[in-house]
ZAMARGU-4260 file (C-alpha; in steps of 0.2 Angstrom, whole numbers, plus 5000, padded with zeros to 4 digits):
<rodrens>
0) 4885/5313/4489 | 4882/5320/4507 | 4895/5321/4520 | 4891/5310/4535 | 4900/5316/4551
5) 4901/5303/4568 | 4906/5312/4583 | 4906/5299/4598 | 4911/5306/4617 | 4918/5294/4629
10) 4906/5297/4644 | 4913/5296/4662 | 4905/5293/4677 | 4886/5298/4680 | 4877/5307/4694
15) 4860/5299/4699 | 4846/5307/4709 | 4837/5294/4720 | 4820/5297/4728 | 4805/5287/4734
20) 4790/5292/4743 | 4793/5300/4762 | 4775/5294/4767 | 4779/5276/4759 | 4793/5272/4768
25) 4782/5263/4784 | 4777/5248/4770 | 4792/5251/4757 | 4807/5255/4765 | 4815/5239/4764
30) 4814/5242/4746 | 4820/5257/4748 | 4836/5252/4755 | 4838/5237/4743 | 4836/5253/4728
35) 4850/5263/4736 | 4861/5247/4739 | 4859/5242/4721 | 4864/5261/4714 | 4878/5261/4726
40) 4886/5245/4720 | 4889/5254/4701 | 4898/5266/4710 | 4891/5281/4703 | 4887/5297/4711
45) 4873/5298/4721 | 4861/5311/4726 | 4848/5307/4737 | 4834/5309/4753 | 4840/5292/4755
50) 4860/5294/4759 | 4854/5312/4768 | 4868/5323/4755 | 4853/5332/4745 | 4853/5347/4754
55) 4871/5347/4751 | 4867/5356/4733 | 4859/5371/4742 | 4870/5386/4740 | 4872/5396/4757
60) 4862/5410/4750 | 4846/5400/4748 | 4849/5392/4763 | 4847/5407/4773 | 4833/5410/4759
65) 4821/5397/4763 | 4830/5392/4784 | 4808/5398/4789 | 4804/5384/4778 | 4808/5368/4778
70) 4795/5361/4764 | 4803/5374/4752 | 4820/5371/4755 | 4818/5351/4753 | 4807/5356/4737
75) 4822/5364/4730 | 4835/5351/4735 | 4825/5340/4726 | 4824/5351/4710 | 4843/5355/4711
80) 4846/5338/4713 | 4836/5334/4697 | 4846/5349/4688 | 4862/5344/4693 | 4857/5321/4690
85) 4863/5314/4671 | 4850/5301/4676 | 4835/5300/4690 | 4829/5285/4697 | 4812/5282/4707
90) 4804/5272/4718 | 4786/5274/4716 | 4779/5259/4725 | 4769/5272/4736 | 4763/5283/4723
95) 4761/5301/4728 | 4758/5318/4720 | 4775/5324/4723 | 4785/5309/4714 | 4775/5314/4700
100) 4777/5331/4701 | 4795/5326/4702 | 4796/5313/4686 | 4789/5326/4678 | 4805/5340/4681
105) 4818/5326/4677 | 4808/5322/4659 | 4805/5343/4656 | 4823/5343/4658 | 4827/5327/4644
110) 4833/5318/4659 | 4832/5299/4658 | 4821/5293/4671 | 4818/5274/4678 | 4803/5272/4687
115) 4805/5256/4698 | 4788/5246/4706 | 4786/5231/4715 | 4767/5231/4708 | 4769/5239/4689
120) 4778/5245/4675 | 4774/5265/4674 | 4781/5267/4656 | 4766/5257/4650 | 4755/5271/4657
125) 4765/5284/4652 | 4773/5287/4635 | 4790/5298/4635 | 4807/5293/4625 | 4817/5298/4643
130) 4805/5287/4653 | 4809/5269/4658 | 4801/5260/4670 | 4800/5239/4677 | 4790/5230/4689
135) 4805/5221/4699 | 4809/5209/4713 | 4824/5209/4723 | 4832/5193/4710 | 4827/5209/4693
140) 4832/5224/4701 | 4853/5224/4699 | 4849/5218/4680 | 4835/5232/4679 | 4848/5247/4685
145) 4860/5241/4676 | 4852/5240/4657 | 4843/5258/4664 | 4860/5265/4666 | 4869/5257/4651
150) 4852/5263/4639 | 4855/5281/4648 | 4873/5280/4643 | 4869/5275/4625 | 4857/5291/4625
155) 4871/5304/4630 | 4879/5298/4616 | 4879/5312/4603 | 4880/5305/4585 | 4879/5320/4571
160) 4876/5319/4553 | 4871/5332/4539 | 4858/5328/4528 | 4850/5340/4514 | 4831/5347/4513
165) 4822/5359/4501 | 4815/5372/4505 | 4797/5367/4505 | 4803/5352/4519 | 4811/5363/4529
170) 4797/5373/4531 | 4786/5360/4532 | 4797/5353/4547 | 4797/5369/4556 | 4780/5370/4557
175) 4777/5353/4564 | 4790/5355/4576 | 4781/5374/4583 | 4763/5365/4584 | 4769/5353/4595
180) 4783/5365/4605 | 4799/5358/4602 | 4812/5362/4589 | 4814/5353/4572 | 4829/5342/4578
185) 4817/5335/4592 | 4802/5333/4581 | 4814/5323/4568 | 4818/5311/4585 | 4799/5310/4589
190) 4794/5304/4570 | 4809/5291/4571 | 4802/5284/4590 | 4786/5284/4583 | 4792/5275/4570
195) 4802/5261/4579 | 4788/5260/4592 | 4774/5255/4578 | 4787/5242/4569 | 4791/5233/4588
200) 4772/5234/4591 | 4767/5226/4576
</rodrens>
């Protein structure tokens, strides 16, 4: 009989990213502000354009770096901001290039992300395990961020177990895993997502 070990960690605190579109904010701010405010009030920490602290995770010596270039330095305030996020949240209302180029750092780097709209649901475009996304209205947003963040919790959660494989699986697993560029304990998660998403879609 195999040996099934549980290892749960008591999580504290998160950090969130917060971003939205710079060139959106003329039609969307309002929904801008009512994003941040709802972050704010589950009193996690926040990184964001929107409360003006992002640059703050600029070291001195890149400062000096990029201080002849504005556009780079915000470019990496955003990235380190992504790095240094458990989760990242989006307001993609006004779709833009760059929010997309930023989805995609936060999900390169496994980092669950919630894509909110006031006209669609992005994870019904766009199929990732880390990507959550929800059309909302001022009445859905507090209950959107909040099952986003308790989901994102859930996630971190690390459970472990040992289980036993021939040779000829393990094998087998590992060249799955190389053709589609990830490791064998990713591509065992992807054939169990794959899984759970047929049986709900059935």
């Amino acid at each position: 009989m195999s040996i099934v070990h549980v290892c749960i960690y008591i999580l504290d605190l998160m950090t969130i990213f917060f971003t939205a579109s710079y060139y959106g904010k003329a039609k969307y701010q309002k929904w801008y502000e009512l994003a941040l405010k709802t972050i704010q009030s589950f009193k996690e920490t926040i990184i964001s354009p929107e409360e003006g602290n992002y640059l703050d995770v600029i070291n001195a010596q890149t400062r000096e770096r990029l201080k002849g270039s504005p556009e780079l330095l915000h470019y990496e305030a955003i990235r380190q901001g992504i790095h240094l996020a458990d989760v990242v949240i989006i307001e993609m209302s006004h779709e833009d290039i760059q929010l997309g180029h930023e989805m995609s750092l936060a999900l390169g780097e496994k980092k669950p992300v919630l894509a909110l709209s006031i006209h669609e649901n992005f994870s019904k475009k766009i199929h990732s395990d880390y990507l959550f996304g929800a059309k909302y209205t001022q009445k859905t947003l507090t209950p959107v961020i909040q099952d986003f963040l308790v989901r994102a919790r859930q996630m971190r959660q690390a459970k472990r177990f040992n289980m036993f494989l021939y040779p000829s699986q393990v094998e087998y697993l590992e060249k799955a895993a190389k053709q589609y560029g990830v490791n064998v304990s990713e591509y065992i998660r992807r054939l169990i997502n794959l899984d759970r998403r047929a049986k709900s879609s059935a």
